[in-house]
N, CA, C and O atoms as a MOPAC input file, in Angstrom:
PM7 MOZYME 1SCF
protein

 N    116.29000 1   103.15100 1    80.59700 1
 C    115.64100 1   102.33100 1    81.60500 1
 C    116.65200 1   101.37300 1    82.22600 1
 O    117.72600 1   100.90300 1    81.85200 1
 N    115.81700 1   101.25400 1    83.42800 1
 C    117.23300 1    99.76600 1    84.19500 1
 C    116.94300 1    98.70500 1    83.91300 1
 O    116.19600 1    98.52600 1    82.95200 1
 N    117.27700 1    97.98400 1    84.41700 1
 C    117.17600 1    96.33600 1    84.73300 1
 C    115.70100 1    96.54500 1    85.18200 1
 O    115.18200 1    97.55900 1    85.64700 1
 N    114.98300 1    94.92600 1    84.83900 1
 C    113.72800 1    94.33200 1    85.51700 1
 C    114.13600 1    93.35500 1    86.45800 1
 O    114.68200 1    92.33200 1    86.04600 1
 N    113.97500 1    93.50700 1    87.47200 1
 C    114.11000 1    92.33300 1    88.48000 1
 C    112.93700 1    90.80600 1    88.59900 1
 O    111.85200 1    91.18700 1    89.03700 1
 N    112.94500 1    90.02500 1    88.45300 1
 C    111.99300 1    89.37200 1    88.26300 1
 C    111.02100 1    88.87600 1    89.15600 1
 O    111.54000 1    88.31100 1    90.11800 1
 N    109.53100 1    88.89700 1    89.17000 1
 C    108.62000 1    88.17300 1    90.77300 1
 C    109.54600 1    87.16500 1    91.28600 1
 O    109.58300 1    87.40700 1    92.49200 1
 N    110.25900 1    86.24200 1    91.07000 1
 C    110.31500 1    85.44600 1    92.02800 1
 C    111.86600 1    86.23500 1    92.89400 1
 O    111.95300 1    85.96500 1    94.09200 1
 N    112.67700 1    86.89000 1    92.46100 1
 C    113.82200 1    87.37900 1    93.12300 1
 C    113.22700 1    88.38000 1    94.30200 1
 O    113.46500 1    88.42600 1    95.50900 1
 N    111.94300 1    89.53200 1    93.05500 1
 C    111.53400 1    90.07100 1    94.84600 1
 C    110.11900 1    89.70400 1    95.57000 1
 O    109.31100 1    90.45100 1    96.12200 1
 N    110.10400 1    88.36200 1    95.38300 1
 C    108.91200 1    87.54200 1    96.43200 1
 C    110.23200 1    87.22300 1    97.13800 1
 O    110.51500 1    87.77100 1    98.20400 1
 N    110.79900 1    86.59900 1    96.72100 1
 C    111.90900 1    85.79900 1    97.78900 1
 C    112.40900 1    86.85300 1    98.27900 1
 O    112.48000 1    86.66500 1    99.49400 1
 N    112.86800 1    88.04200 1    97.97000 1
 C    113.77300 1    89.04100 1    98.78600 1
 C    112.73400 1    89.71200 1   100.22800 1
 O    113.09400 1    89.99200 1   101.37100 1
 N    111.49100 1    89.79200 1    99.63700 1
 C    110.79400 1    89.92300 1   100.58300 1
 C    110.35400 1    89.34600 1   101.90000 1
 O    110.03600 1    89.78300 1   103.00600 1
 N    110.51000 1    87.79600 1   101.11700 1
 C    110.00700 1    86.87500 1   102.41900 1
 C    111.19300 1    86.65700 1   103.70500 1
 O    111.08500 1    86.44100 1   104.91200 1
 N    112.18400 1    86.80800 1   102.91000 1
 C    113.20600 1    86.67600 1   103.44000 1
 C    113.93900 1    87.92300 1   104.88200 1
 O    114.53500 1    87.79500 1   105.95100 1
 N    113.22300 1    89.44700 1   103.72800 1
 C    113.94900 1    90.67200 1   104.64900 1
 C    112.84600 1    90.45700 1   105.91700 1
 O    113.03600 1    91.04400 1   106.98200 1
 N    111.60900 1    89.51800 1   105.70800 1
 C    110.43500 1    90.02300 1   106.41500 1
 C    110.72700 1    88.70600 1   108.03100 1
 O    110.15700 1    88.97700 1   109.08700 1
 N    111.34600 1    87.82100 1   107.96400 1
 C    111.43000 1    86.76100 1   108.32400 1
 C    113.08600 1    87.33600 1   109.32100 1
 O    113.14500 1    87.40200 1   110.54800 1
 N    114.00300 1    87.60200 1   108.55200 1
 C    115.45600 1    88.18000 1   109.15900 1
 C    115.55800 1    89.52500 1   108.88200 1
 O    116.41300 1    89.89200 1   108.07500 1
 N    114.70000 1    90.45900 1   109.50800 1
 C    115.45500 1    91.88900 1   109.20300 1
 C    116.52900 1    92.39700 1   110.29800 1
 O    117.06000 1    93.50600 1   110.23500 1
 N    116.69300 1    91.77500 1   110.95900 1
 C    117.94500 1    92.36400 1   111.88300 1
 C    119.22400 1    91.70500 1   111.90500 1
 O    119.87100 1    91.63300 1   112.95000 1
 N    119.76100 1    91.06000 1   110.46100 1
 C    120.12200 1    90.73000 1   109.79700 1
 C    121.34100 1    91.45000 1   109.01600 1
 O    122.56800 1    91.41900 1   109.11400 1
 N    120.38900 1    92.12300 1   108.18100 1
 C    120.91700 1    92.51300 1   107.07500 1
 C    120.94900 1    94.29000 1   107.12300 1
 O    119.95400 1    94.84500 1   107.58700 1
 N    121.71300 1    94.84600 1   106.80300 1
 C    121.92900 1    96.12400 1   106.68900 1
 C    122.37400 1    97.15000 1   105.31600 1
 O    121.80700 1    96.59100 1   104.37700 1
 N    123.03600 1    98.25100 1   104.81200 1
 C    122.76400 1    99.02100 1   103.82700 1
 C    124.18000 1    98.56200 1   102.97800 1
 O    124.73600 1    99.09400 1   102.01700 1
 N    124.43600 1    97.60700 1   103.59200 1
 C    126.28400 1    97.04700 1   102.93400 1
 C    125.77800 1    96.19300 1   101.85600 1
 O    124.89400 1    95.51800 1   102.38500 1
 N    125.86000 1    95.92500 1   100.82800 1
 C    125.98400 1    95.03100 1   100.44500 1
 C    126.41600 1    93.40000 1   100.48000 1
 O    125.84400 1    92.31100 1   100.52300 1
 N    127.81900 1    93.94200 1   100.43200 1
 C    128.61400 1    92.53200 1   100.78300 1
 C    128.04700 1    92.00600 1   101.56400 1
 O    127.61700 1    90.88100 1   101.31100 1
 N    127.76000 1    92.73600 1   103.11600 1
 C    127.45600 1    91.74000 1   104.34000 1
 C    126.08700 1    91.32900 1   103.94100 1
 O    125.81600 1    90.22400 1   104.41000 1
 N    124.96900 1    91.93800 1   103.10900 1
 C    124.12100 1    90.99100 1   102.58500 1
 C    124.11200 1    89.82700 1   102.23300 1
 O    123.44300 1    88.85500 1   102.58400 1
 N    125.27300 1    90.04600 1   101.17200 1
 C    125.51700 1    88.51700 1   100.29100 1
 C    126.46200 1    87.39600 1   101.45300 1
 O    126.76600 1    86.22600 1   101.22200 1
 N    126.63500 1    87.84300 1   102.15500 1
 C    127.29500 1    87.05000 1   103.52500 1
 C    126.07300 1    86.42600 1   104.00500 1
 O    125.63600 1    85.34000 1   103.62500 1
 N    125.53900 1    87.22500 1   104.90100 1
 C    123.92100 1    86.74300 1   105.38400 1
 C    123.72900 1    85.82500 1   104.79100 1
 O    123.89900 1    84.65700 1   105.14100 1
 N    123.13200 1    86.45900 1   103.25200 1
 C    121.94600 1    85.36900 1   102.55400 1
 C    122.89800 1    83.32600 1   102.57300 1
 O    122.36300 1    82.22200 1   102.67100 1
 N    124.24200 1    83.68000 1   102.44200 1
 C    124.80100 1    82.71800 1   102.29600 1
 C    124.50000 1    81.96600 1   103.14100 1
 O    124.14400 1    80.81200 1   102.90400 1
 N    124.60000 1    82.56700 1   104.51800 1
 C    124.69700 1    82.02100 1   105.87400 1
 C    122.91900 1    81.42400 1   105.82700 1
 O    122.93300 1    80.19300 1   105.83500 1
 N    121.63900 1    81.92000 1   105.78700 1
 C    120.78500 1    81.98200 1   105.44100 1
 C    119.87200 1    80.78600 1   104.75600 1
 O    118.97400 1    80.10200 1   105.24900 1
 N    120.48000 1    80.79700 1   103.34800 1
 C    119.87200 1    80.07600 1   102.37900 1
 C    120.62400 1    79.72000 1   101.63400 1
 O    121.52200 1    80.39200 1   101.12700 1
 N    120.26400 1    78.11700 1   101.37100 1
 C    121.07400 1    77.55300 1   100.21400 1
 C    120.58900 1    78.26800 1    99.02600 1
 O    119.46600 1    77.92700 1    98.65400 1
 N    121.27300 1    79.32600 1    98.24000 1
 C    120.75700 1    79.95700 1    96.82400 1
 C    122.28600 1    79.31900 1    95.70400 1
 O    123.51400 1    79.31800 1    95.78100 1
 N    121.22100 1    78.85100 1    94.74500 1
 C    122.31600 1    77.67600 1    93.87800 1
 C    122.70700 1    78.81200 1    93.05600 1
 O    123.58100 1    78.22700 1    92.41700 1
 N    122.71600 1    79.94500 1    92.61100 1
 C    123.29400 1    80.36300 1    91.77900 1
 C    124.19200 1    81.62400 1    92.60500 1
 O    123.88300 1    81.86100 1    93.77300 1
 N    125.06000 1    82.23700 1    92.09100 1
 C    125.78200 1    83.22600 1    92.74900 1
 C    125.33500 1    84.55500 1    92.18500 1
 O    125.58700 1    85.54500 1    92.87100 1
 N    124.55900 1    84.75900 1    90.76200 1
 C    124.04600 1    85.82000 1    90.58800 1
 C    122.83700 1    85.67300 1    90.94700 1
 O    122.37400 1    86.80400 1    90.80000 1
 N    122.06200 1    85.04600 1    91.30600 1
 C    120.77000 1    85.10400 1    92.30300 1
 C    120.97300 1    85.43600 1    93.44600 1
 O    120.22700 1    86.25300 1    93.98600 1
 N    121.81800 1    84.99700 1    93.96400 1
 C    122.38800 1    85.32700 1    95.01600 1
 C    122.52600 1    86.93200 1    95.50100 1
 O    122.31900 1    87.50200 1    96.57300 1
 N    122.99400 1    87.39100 1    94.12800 1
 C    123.39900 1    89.06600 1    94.06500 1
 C    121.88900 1    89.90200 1    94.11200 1
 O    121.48800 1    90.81100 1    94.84000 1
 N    121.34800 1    89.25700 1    93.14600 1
 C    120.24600 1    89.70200 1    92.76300 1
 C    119.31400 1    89.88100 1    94.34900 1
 O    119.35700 1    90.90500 1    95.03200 1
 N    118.97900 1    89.36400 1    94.49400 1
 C    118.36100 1    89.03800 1    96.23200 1
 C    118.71200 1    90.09900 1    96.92000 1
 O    117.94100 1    91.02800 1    97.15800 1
 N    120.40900 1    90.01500 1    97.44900 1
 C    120.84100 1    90.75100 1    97.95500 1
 C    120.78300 1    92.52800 1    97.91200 1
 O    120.84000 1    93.41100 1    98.76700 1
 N    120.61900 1    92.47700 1    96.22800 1
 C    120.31000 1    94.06500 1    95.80700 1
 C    119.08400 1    94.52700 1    96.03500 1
 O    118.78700 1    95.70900 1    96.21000 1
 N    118.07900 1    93.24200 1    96.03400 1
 C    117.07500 1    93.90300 1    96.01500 1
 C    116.49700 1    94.30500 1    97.23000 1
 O    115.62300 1    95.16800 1    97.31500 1
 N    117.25100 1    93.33800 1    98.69400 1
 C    117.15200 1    93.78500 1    99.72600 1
 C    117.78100 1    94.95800 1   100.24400 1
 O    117.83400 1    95.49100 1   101.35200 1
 N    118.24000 1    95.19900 1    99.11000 1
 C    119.48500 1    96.92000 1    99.59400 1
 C    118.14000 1    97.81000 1    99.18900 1
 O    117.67100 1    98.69800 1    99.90100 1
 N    117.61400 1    97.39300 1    97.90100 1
 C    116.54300 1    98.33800 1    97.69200 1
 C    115.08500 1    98.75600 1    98.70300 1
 O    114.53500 1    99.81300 1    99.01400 1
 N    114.85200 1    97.34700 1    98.98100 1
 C    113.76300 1    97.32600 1   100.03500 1
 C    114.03600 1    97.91300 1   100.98100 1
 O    113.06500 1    98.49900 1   101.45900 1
 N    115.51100 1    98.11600 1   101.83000 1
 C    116.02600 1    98.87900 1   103.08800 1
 C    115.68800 1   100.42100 1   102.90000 1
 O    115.09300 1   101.27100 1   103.56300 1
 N    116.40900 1   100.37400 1   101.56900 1
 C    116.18400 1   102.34100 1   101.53400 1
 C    115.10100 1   102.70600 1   101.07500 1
 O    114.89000 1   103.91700 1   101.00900 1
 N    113.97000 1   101.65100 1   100.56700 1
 C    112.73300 1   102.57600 1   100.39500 1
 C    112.16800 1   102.93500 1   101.70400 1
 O    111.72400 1   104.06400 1   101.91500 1
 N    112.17400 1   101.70200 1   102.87400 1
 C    111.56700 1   101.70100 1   103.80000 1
 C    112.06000 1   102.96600 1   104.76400 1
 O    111.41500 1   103.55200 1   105.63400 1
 N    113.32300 1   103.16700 1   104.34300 1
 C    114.06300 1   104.25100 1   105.28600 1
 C    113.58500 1   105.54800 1   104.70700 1
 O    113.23500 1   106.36900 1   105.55500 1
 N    113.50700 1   105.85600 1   103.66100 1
 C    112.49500 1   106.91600 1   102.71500 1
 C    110.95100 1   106.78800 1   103.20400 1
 O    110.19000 1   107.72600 1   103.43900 1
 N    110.82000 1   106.12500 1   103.24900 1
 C    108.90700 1   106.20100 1   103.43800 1
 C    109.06800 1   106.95800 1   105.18000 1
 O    108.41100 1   107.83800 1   105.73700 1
 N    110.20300 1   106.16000 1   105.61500 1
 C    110.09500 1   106.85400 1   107.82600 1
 C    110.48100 1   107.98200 1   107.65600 1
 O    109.73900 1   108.77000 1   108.24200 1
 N    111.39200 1   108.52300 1   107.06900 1
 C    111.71100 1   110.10600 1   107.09200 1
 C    110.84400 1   110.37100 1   106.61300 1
 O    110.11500 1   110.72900 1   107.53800 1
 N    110.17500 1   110.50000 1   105.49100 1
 C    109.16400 1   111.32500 1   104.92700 1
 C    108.10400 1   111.43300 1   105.90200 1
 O    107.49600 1   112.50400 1   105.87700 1
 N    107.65900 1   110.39100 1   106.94000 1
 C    106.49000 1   110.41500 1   107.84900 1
 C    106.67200 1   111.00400 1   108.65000 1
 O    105.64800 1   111.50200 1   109.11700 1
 N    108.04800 1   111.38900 1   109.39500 1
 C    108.57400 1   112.02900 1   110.41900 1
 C    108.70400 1   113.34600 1   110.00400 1
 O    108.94700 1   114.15200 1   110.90200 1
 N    108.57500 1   113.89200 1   108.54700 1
 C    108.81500 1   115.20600 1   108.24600 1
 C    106.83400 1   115.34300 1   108.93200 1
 O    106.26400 1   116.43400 1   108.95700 1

């Protein structure tokens, strides 16, 4: 099994992709750039954390449009 991400990393990753999605894209790094630019986040692995989980939220959403378009 993987990692558990915790409610408040993806409430916040959410509110956040939902508020700036033209923003952020499938890079990482330039995530953790963004969020910097973004939001004061006091820790630097929260920081990561966020960022991944908005990598995750990108490619489900990009999975759910192809699949609809098939």
């Amino acid at each position: 099994m993987g990692r558990i991400r915790t409610t408040y990393i993806k409430r916040t990753a959410r509110k956040i992709l939902e508020s700036h999605r033209n923003i952020f894209s499938k890079d990482i790094s330039n995530n953790k750039k963004s969020l910097n630019e973004i939001a004061d986040i006091y820790s630097k692995q929260i920081r990561n954390k966020i960022a991944g989980e908005i990598l995750h939220l990108l490619k489900k959403q990009d999975k759910q449009e192809t699949k609809r378009a098939e």
